[in-house]
C-alpha positions in Angstrom: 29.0 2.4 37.3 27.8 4.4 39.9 26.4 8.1 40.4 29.6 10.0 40.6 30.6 8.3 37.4 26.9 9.1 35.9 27.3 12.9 37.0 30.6 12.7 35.1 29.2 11.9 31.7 26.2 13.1 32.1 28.4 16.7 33.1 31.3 16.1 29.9 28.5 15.3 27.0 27.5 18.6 27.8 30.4 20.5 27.7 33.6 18.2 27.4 35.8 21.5 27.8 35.0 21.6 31.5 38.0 21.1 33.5 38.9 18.8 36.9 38.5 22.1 38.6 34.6 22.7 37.5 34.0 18.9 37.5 35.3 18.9 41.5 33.0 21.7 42.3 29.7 20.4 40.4 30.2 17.3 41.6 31.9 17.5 45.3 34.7 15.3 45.1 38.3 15.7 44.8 40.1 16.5 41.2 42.3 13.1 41.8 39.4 11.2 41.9 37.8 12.7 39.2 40.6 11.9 37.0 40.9 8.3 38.1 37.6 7.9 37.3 37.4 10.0 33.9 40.8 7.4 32.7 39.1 4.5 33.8 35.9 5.4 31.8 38.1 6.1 28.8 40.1 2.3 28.9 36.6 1.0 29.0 35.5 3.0 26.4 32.6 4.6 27.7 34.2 7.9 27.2 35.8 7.4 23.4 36.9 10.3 23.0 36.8 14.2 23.0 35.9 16.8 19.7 34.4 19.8 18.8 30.6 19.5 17.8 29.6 21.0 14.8 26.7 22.7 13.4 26.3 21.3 9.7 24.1 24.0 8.6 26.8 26.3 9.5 29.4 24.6 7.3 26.8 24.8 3.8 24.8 21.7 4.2 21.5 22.8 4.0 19.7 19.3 3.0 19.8 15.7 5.3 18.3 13.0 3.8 18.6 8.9 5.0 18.9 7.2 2.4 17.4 3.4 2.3 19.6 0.9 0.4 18.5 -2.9 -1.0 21.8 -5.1 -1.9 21.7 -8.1 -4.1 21.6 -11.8 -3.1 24.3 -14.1 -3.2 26.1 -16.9 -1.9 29.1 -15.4 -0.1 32.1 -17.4 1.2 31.8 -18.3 4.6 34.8 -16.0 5.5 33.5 -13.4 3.3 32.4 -9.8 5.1 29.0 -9.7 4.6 27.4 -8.1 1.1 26.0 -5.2 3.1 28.9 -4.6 4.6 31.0 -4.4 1.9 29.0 -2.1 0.0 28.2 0.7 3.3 32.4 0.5 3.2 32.8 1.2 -0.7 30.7 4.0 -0.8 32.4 5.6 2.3 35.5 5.1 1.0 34.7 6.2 -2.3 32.6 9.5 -1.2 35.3 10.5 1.6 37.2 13.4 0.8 35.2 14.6 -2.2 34.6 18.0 -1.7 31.7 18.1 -4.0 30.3 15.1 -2.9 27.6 15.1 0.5 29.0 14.0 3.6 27.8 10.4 4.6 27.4 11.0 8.8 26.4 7.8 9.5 25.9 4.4 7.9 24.4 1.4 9.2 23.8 -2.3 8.6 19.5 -2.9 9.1 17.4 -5.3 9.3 13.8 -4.7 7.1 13.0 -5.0 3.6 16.5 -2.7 3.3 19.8 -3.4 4.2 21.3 -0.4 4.5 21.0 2.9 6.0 23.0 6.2 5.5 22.5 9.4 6.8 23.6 12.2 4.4 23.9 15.6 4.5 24.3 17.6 1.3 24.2 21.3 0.1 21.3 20.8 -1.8 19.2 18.4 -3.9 21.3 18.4 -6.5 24.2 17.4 -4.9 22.4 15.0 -3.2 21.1 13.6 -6.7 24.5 13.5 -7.9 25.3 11.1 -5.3 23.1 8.6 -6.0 23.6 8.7 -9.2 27.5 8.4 -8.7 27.8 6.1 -5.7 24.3 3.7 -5.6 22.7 3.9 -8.9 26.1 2.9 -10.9 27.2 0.3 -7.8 25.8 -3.4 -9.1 25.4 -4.3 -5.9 22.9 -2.4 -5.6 19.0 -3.7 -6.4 17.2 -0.4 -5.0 17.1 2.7 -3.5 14.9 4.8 -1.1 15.5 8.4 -0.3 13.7 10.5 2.7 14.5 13.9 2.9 13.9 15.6 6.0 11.9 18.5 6.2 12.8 19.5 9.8 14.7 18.5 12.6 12.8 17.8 15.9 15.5 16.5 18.2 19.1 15.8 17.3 21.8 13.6 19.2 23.8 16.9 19.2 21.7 18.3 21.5 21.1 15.6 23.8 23.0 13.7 26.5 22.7 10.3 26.8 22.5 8.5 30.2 23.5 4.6 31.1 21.1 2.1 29.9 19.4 0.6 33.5 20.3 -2.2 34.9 17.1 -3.0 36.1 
């Protein structure tokens, strides 16, 4: 990776819309190999992919919380997914599409005294309650819970580009 293909993500997290056009001109090379470069990022998935970024106070959720997770202990089979793993997929699948239900952004496997980690976003505490209630408290796989709710947002990863890790 080198600094034309840094000034080309770098230029498309912050406005993916641009065209080969503005890219050439901000940049100073040709469209062409602009274009070589931008398909080459995408089949080696650095780019992986192109959408609209919302604003998800703007679509009614006015609460994010992360919620912390515990899962039970067992013996699983050797070919088994992983407990953890099998739990942050049921509750996505089970929570996807509800309209009345918060919208799980994120979930992650962790390591800590917690093995799980979602990021929710929900109209309000009540809704929020109602999840937990639905899809942790009621799931037996489930020892404990631990729910942070954030009270303001200092930096987001909407608002930020990210540039290549260094090599160095």
């Amino acid at each position: 990776m080198d600094e034309t293909d840094r000034k080309l993500i770098s230029l498309l997290q912050i406005d993916g819309k641009k065209t080969l056009q503005e890219l050439s001109e901000e940049i100073g090379k040709p469209k062409t190999t602009l274009a070589a470069r931008i398909k080459k990022l995408e089949l080696e998935g650095v780019i992986m992919g192109y959408k609209a970024v919302v604003n998800p106070f703007a679509l009614g959720y006015k609460l994010l919380a992360f919620v912390l997770v515990s899962v039970r202990r067992g013996a699983a089979p050797k070919e088994a997914k992983p407990l953890q793993l099998e739990v942050a997929e049921k509750v996505l699948s089970e929570c996807r599409g509800e309209g009345g239900m918060p919208y799980v952004e994120e979930a992650y496997v962790i390591t800590g005294p917690y093995d799980l980690l979602f990021k929710v976003w929900s109209r309000d505490v009540k809704q929020l309650s109602t999840f937990l209630v639905t899809y942790l408290a009621s799931n037996p796989d489930i020892q404990r819970t631990e729910t942070l709710i954030v009270l303001e947002i200092v930096e987001d990863w909407r608002r930020r580009v990210m540039p290549p890790a260094s090599t160095s």
